[in-house]
ZADO-1210 file (C-alpha; in nm, 4 decimals, padded with zeros to 6 digits):
<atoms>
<atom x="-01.3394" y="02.2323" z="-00.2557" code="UNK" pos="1"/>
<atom x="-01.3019" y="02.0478" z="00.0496" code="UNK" pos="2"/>
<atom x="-00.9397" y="01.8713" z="00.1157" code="UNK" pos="3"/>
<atom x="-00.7665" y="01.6701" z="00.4244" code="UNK" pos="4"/>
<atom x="-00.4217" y="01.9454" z="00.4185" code="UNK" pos="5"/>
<atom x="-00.1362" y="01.9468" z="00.6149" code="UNK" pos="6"/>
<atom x="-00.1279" y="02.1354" z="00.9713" code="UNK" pos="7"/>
<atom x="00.1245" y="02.0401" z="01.1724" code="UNK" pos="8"/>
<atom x="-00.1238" y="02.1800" z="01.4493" code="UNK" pos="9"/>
<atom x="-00.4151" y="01.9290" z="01.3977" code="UNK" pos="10"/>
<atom x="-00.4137" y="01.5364" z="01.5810" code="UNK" pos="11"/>
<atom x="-00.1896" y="01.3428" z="01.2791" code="UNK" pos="12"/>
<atom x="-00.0971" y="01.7019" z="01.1076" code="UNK" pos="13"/>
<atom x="-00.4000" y="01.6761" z="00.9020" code="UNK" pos="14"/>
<atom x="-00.7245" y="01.8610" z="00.8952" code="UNK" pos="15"/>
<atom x="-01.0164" y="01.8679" z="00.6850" code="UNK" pos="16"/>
<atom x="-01.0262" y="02.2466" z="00.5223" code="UNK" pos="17"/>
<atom x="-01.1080" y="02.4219" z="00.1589" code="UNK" pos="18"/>
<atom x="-00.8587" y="02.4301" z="-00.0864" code="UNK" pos="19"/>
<atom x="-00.7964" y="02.5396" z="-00.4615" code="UNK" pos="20"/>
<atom x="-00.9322" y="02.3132" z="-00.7094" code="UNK" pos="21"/>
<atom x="-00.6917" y="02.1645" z="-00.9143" code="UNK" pos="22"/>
<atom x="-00.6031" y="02.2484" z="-01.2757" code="UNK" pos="23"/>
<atom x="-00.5798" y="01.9165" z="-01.4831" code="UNK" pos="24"/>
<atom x="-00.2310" y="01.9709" z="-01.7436" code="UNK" pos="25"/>
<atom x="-00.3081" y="01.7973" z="-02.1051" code="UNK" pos="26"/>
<atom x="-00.2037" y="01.4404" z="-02.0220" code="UNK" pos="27"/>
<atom x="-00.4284" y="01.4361" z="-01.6641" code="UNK" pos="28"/>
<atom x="-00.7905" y="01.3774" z="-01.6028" code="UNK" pos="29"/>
<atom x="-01.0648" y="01.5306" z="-01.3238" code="UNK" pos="30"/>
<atom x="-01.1984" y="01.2660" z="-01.1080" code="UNK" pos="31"/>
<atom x="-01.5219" y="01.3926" z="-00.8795" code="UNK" pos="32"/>
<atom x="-01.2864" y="01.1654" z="-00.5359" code="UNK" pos="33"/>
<atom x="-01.5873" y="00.8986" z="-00.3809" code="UNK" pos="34"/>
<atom x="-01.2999" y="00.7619" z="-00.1480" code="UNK" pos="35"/>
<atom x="-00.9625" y="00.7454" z="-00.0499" code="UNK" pos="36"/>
<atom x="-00.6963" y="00.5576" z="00.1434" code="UNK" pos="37"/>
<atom x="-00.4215" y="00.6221" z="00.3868" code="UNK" pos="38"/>
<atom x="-00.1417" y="00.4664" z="00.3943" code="UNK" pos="39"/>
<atom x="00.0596" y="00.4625" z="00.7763" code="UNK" pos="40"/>
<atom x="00.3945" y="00.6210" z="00.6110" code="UNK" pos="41"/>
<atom x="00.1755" y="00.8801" z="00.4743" code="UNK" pos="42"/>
<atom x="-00.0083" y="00.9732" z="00.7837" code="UNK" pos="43"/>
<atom x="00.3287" y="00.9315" z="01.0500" code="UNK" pos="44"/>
<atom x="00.5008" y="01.1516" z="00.7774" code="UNK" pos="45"/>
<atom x="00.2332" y="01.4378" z="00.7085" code="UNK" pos="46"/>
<atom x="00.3968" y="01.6892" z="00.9466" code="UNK" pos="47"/>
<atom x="00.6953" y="01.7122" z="00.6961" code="UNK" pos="48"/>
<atom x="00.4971" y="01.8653" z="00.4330" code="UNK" pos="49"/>
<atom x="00.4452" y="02.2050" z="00.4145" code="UNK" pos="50"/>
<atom x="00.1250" y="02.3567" z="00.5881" code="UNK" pos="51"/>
<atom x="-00.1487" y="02.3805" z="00.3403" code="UNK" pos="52"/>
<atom x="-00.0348" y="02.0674" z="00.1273" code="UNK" pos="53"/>
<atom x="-00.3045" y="01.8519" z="-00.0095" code="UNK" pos="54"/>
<atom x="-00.2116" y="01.5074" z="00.1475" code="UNK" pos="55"/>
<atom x="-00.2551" y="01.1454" z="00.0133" code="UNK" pos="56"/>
<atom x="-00.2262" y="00.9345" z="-00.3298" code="UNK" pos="57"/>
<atom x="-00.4888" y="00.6573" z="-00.3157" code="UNK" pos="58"/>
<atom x="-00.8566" y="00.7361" z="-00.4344" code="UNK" pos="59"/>
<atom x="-01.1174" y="00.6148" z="-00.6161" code="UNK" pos="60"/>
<atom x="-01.4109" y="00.8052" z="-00.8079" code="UNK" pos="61"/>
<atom x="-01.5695" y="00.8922" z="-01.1627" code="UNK" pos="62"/>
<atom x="-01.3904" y="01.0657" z="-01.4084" code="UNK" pos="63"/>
<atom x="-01.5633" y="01.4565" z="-01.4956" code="UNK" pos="64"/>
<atom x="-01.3370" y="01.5572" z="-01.7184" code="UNK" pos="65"/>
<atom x="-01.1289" y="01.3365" z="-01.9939" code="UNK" pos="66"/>
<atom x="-00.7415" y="01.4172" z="-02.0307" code="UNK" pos="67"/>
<atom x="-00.7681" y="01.7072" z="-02.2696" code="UNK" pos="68"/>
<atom x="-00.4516" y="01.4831" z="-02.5198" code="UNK" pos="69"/>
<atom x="-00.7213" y="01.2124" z="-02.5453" code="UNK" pos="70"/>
<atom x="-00.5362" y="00.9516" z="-02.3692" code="UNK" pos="71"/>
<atom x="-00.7151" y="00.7511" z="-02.0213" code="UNK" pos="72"/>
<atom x="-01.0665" y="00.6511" z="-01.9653" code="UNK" pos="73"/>
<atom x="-01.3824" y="00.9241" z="-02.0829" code="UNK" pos="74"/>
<atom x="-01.6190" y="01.1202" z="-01.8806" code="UNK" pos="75"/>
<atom x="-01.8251" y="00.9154" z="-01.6419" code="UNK" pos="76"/>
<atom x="-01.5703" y="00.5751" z="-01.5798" code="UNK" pos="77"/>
<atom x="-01.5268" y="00.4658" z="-01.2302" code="UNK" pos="78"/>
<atom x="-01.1817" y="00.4843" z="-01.1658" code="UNK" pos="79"/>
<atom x="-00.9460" y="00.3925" z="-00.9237" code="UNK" pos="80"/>
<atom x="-00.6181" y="00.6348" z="-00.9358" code="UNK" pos="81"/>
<atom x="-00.2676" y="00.7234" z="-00.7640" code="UNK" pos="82"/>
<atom x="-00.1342" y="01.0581" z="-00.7377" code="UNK" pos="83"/>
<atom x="-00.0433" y="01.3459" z="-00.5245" code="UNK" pos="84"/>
<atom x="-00.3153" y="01.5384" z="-00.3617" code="UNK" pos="85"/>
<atom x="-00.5650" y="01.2283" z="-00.3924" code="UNK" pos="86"/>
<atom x="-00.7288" y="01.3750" z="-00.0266" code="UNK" pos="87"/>
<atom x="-01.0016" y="01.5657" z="-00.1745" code="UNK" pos="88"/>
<atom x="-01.3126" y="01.6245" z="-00.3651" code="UNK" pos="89"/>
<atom x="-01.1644" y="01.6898" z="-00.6849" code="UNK" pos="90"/>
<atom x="-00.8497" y="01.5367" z="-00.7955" code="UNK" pos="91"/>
<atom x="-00.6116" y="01.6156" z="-01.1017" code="UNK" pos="92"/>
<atom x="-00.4130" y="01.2439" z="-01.2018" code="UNK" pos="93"/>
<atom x="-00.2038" y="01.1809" z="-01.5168" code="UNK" pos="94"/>
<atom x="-00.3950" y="00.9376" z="-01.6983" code="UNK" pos="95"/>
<atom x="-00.1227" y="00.6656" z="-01.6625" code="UNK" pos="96"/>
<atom x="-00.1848" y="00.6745" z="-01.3219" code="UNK" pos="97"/>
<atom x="-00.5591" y="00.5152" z="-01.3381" code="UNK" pos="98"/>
<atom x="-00.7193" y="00.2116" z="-01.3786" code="UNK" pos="99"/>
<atom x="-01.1551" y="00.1713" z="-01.5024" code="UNK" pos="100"/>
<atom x="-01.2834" y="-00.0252" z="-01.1882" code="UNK" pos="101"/>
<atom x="-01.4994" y="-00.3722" z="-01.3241" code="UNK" pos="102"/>
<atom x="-01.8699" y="-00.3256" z="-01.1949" code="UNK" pos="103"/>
<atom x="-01.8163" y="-00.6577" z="-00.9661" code="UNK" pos="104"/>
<atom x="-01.6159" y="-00.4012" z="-00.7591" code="UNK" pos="105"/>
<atom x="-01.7267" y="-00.1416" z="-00.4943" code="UNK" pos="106"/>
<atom x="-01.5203" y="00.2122" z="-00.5336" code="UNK" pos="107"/>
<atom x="-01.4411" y="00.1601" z="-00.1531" code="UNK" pos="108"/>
<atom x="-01.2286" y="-00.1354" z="-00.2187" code="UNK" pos="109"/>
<atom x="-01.0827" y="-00.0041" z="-00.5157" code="UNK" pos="110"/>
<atom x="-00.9767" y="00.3022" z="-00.3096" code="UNK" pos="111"/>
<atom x="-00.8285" y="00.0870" z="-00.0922" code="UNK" pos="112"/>
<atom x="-00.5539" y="-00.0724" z="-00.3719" code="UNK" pos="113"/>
<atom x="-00.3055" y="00.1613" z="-00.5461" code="UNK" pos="114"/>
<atom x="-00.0121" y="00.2470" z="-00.3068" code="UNK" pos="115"/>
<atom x="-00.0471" y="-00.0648" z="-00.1148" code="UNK" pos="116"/>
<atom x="-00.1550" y="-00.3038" z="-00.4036" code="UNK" pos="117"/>
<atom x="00.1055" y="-00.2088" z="-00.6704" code="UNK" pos="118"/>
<atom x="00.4106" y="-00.2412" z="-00.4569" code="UNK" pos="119"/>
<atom x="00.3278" y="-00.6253" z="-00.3088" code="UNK" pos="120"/>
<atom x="00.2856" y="-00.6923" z="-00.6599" code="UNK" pos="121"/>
<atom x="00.5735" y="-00.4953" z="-00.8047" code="UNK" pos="122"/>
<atom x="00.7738" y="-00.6350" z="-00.5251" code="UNK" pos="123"/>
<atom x="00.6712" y="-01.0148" z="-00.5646" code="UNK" pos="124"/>
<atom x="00.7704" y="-00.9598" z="-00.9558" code="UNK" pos="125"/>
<atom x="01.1555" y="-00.9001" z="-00.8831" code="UNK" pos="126"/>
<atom x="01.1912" y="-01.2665" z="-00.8945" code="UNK" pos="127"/>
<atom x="01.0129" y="-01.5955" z="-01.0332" code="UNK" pos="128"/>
<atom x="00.8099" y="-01.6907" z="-00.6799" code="UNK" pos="129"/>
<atom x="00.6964" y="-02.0067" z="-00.8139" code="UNK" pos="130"/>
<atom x="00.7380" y="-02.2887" z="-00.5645" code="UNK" pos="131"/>
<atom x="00.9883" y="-02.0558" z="-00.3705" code="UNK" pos="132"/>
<atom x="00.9221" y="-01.9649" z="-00.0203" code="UNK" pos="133"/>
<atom x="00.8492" y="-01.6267" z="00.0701" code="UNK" pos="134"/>
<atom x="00.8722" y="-01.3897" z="00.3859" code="UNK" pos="135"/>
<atom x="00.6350" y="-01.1191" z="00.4609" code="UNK" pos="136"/>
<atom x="00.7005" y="-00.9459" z="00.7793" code="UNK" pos="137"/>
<atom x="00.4636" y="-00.6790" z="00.8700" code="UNK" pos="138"/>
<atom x="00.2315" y="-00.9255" z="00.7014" code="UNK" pos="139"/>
<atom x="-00.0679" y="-00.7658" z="00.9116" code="UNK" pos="140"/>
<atom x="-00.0203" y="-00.4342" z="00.7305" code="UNK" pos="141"/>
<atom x="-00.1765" y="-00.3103" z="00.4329" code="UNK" pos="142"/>
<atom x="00.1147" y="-00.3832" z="00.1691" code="UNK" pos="143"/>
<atom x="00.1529" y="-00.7212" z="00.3879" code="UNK" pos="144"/>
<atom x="-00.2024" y="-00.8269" z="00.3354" code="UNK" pos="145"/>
<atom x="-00.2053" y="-00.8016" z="-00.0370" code="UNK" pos="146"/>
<atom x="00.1684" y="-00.9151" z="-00.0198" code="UNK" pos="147"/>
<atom x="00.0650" y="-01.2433" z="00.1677" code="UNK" pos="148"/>
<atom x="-00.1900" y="-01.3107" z="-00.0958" code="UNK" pos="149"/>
<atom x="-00.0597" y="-01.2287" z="-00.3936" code="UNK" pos="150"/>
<atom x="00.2373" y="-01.4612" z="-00.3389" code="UNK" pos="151"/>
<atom x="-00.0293" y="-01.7265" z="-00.3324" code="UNK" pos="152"/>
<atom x="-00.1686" y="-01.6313" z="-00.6029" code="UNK" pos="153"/>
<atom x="00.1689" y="-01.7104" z="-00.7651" code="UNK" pos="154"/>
<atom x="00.2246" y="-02.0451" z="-00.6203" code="UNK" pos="155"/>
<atom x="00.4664" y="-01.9214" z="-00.3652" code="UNK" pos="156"/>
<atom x="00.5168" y="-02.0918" z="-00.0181" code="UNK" pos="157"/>
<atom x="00.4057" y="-01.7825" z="00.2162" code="UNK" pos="158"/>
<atom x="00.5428" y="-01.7326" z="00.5606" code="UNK" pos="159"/>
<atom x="00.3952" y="-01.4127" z="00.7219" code="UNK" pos="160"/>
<atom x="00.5618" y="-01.2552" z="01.0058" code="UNK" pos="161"/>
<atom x="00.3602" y="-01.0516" z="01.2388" code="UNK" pos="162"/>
<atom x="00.4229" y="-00.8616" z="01.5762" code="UNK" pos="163"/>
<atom x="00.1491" y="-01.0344" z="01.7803" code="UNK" pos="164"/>
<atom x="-00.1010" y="-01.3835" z="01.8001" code="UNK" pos="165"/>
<atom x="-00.3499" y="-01.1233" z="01.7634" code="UNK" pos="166"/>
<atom x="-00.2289" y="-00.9920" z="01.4582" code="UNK" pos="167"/>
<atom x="-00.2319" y="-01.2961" z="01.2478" code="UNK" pos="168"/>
<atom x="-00.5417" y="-01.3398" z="01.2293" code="UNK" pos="169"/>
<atom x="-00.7367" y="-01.4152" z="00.9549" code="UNK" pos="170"/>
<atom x="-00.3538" y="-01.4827" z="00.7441" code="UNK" pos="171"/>
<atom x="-00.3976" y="-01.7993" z="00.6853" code="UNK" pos="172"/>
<atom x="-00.7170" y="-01.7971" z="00.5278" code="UNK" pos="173"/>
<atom x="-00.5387" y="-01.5075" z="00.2838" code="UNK" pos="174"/>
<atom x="-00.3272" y="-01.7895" z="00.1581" code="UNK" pos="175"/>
<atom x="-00.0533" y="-01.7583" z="00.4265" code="UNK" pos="176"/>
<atom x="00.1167" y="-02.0970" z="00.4875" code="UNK" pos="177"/>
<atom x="00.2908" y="-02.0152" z="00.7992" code="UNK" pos="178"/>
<atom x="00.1833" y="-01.7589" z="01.0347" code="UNK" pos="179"/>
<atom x="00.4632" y="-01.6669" z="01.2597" code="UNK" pos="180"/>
<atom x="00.5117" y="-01.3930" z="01.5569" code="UNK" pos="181"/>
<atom x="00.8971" y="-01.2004" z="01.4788" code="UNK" pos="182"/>
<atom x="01.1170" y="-01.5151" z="01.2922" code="UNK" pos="183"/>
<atom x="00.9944" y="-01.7326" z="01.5224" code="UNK" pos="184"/>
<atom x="01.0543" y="-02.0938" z="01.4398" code="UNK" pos="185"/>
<atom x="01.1490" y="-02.0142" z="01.1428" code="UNK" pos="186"/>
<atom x="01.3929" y="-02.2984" z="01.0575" code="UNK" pos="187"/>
<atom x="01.4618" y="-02.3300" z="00.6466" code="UNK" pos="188"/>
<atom x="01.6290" y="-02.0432" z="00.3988" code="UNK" pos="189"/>
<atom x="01.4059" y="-01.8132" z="00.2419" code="UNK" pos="190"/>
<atom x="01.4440" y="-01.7223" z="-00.1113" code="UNK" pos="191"/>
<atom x="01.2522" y="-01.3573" z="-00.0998" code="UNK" pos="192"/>
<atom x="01.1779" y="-01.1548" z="00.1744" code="UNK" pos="193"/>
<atom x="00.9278" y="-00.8330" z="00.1848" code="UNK" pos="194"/>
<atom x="01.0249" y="-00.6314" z="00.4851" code="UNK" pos="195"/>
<atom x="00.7627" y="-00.4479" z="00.6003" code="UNK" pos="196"/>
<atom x="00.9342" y="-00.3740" z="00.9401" code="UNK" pos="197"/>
<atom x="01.3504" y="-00.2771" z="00.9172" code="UNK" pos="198"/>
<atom x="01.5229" y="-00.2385" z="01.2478" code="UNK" pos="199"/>
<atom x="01.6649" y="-00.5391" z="01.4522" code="UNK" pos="200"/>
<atom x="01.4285" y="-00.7946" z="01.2526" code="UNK" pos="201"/>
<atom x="01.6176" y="-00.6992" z="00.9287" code="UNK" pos="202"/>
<atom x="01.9437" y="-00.7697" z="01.0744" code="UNK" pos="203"/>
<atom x="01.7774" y="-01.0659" z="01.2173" code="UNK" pos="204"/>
<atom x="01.6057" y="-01.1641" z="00.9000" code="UNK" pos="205"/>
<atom x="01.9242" y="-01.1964" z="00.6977" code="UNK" pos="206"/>
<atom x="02.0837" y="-01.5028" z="00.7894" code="UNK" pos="207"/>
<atom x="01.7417" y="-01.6856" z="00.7029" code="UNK" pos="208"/>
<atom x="01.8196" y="-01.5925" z="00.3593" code="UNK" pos="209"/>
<atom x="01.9249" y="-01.8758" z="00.0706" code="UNK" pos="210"/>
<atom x="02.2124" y="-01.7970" z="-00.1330" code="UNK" pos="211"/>
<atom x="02.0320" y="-01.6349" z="-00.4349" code="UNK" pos="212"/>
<atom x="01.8008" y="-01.4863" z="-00.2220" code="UNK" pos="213"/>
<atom x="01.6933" y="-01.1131" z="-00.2493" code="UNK" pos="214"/>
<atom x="01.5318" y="-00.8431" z="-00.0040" code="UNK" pos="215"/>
<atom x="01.2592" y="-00.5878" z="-00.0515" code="UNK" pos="216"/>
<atom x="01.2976" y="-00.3004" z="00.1367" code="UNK" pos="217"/>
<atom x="00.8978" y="-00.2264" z="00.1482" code="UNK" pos="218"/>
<atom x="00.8682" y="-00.0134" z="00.4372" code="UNK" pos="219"/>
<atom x="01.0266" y="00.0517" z="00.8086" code="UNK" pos="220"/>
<atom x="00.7821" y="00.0002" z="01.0826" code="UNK" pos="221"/>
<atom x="00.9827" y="00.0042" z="01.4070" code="UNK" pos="222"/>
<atom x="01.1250" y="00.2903" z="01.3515" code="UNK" pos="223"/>
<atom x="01.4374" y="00.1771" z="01.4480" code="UNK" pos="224"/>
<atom x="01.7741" y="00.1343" z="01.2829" code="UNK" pos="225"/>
<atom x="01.9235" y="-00.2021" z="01.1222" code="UNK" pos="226"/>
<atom x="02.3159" y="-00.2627" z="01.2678" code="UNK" pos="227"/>
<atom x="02.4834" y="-00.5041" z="01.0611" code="UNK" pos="228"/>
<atom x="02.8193" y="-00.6558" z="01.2415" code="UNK" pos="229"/>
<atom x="03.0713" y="-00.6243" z="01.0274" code="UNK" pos="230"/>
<atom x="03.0936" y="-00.9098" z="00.7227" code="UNK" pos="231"/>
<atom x="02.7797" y="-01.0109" z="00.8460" code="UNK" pos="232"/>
<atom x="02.6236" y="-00.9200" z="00.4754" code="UNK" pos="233"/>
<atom x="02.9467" y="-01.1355" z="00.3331" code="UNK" pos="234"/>
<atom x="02.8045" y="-01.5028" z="00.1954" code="UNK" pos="235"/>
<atom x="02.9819" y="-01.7624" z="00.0084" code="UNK" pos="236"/>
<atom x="02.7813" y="-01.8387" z="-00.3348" code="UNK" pos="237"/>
<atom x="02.5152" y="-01.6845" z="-00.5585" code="UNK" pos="238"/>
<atom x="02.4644" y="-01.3207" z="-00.4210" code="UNK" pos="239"/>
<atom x="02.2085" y="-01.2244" z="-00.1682" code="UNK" pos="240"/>
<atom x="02.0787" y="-00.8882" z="-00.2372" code="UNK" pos="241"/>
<atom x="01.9009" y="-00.6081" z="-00.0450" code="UNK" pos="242"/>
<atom x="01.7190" y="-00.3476" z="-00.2950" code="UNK" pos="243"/>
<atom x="01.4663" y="-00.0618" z="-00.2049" code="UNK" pos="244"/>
<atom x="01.1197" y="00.0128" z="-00.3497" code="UNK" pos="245"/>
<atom x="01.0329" y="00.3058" z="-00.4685" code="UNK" pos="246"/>
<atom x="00.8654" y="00.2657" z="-00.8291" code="UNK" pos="247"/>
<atom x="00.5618" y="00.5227" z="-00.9103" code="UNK" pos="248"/>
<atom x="00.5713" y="00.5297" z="-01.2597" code="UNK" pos="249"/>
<atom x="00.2393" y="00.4450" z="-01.4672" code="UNK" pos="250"/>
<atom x="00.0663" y="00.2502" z="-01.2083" code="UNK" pos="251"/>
<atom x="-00.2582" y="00.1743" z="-01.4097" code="UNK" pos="252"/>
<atom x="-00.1455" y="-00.0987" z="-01.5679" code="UNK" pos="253"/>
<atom x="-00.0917" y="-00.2907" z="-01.2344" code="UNK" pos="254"/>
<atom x="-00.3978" y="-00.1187" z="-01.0853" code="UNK" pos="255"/>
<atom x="-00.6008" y="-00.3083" z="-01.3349" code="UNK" pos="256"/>
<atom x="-00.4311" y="-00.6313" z="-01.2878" code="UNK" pos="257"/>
<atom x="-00.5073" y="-00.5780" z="-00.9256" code="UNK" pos="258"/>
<atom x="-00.8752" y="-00.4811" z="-00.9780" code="UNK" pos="259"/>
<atom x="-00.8908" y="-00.7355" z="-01.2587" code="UNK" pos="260"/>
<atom x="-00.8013" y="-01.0278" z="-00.9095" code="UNK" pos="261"/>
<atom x="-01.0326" y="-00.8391" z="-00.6907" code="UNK" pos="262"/>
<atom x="-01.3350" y="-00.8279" z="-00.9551" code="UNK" pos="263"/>
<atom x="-01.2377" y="-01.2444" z="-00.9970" code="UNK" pos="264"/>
<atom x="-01.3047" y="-01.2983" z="-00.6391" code="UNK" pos="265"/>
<atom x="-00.8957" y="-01.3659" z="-00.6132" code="UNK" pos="266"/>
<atom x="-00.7920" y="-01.0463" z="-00.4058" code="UNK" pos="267"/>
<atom x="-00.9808" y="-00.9502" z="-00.1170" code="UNK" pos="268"/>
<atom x="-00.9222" y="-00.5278" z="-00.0406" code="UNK" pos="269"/>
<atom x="-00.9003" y="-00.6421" z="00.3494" code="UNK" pos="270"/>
<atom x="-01.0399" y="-00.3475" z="00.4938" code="UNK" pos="271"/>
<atom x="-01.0161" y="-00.3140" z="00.8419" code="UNK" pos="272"/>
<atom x="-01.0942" y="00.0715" z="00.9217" code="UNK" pos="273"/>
<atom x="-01.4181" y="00.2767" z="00.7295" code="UNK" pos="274"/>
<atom x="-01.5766" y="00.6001" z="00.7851" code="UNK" pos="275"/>
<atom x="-01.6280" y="00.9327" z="00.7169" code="UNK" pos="276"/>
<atom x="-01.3143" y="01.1670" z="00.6474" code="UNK" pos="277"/>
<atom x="-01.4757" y="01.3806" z="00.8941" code="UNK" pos="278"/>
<atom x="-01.3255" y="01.1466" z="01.1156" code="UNK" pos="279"/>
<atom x="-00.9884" y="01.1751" z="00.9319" code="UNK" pos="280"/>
<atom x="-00.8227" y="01.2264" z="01.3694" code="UNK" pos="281"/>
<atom x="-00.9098" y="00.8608" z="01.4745" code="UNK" pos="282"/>
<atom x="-00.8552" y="00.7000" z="01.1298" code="UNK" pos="283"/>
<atom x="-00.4695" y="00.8353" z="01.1239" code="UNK" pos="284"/>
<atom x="-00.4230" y="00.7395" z="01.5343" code="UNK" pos="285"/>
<atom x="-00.5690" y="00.4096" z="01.4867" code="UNK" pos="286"/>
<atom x="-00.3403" y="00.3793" z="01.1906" code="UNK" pos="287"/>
<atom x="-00.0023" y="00.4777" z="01.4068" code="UNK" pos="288"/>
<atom x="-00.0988" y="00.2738" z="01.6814" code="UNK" pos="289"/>
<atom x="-00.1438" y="-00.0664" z="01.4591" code="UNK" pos="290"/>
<atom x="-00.5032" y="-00.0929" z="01.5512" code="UNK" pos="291"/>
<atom x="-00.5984" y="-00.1678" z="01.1687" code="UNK" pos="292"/>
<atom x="-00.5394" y="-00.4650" z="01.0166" code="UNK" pos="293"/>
<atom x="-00.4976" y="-00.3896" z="00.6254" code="UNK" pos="294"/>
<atom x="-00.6307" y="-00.0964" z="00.4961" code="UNK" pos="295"/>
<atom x="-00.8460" y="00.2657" z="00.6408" code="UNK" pos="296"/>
<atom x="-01.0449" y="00.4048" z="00.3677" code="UNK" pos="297"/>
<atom x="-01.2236" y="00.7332" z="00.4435" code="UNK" pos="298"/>
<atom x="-01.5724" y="00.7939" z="00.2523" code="UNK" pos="299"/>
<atom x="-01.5427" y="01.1566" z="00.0937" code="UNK" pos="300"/>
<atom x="-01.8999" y="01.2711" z="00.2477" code="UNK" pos="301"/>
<atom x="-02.0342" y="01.6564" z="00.2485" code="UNK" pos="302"/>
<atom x="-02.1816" y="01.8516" z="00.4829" code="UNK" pos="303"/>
<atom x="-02.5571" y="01.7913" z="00.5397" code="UNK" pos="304"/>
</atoms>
């Protein structure tokens, strides 16, 4: 089959080549891969694979072959799933790990929801966000997109941080209350934060939070590292906290909740980059260079 691998040679460390087929154990399904997703952690850290590696965890596509235990959708369900080696025609994925896509929704935009989707949502659910205000930095993103409106969606007060004017666009009309550029004018606690970004606007970011008040660790855009002054973290009252996301575990569940908003007209995909993984080079350098705002899916297209 064909398969976007790892070679640290190719523009983004990624090339479109043939591969093995993958060999589904009991508890894992086939799906025949329609599209898939890329994430910007997963493209900036594809070199750090080993050569050959089928890359990538977010697809979408029917099911060929049932889980041989009997567990997970049947032959022929649309599926969205998450797993590793998602970048390919054929794709192996414990059957946990998917989620039967409702006919109101296009395989495209269900491609476009695992990795991102399930941690805004898994995020937003470390805490009761109910008439709490929320930070999203990196809000432009893919996680920050479905981050901005699923903390709507839960009655939150959303302020979404961006890097540029130009980047928070179209926020608002996600459900974003506040659209800000860095922490600017910022000027009340916070009571959750979803850091997208790390570096100096972590350090920065900290002082805006209320006693009680927790950080997500989501991802770390800039690239840069967070210097705390000494005590700084120190605060008189309830504990602030500063936790790390990193939970993969049985993600259909969540994928369906996700699908189930989308379906519902509630949770818009916000793709901002489509085409053919052919064109897998500009996809991953429009990705690194923040030209997309949410989401690249790649259609899984072969030869003519």
């Amino acid at each position: 089959m064909r398969a976007l691998i790892v070679d640290p040679d190719a523009p983004g460390s990624l090339r479109l080549a043939t591969a093995a087929e993958p060999e589904p154990a009991p508890h894992q399904l086939l799906i025949d891969v329609r599209h898939i997703s890329l994430n910007r952690g997963e493209v900036a850290f594809a070199g750090r694979r080993p050569a050959g590696t089928v890359h990538g965890y977010d697809a979408a596509g029917v099911v060929v072959r049932a889980a041989a235990d009997g567990t997970g959708p049947a032959e022929g369900t649309r599926v969205a799933a998450f797993g590793a080696g998602a970048w390919a025609q054929r794709m192996a994925v414990d059957s946990t790990a998917v989620a039967e896509v409702p006919g109101r929704v296009e395989l495209a935009d269900a491609a476009a929801l695992p990795m991102a989707g399930v941690t805004a949502l898994r995020t937003l659910r470390t805490r009761d966000i109910l008439g709490r205000r929320v930070l999203v930095t990196g809000a432009a993103g893919g996680v920050g997109r479905y981050a901005v409106q699923l903390a709507a969606l839960g009655g939150a007060h959303v302020i979404a941080s961006v890097g540029s004017a130009a980047r928070g666009e179209g926020l608002a009309g996600l459900g974003a209350h506040e659209v800000v550029v860095g922490l600017e004018g910022i000027d009340r606690p916070v009571d959750l934060i979803l850091d997208n970004v790390g570096g100096p606007q972590l350090v920065a970011a900290w002082p805006l939070l209320a006693p009680g008040g927790s950080v997500q660790n989501i991802g770390w855009a800039s690239g840069e590292p967070a210097v705390f002054e000494p005590y700084s973290l120190f605060s008189v009252g309830p504990a602030r906290t500063m936790s790390t996301f990193g939970d993969v575990r049985e993600f259909g569940p969540d994928l369906a909740t996700l699908l189930g908003f989308a379906a519902a007209g509630r949770l818009s995909p916000e793709i901002g980059w489509r085409g053919s993984w052919e064109r897998i080079a500009e996809a991953a350098q429009a990705l690194l260079e923040r030209r997309v705002a949410g989401k690249a899916v790649l259609d899984v297209t072969t030869p003519a």
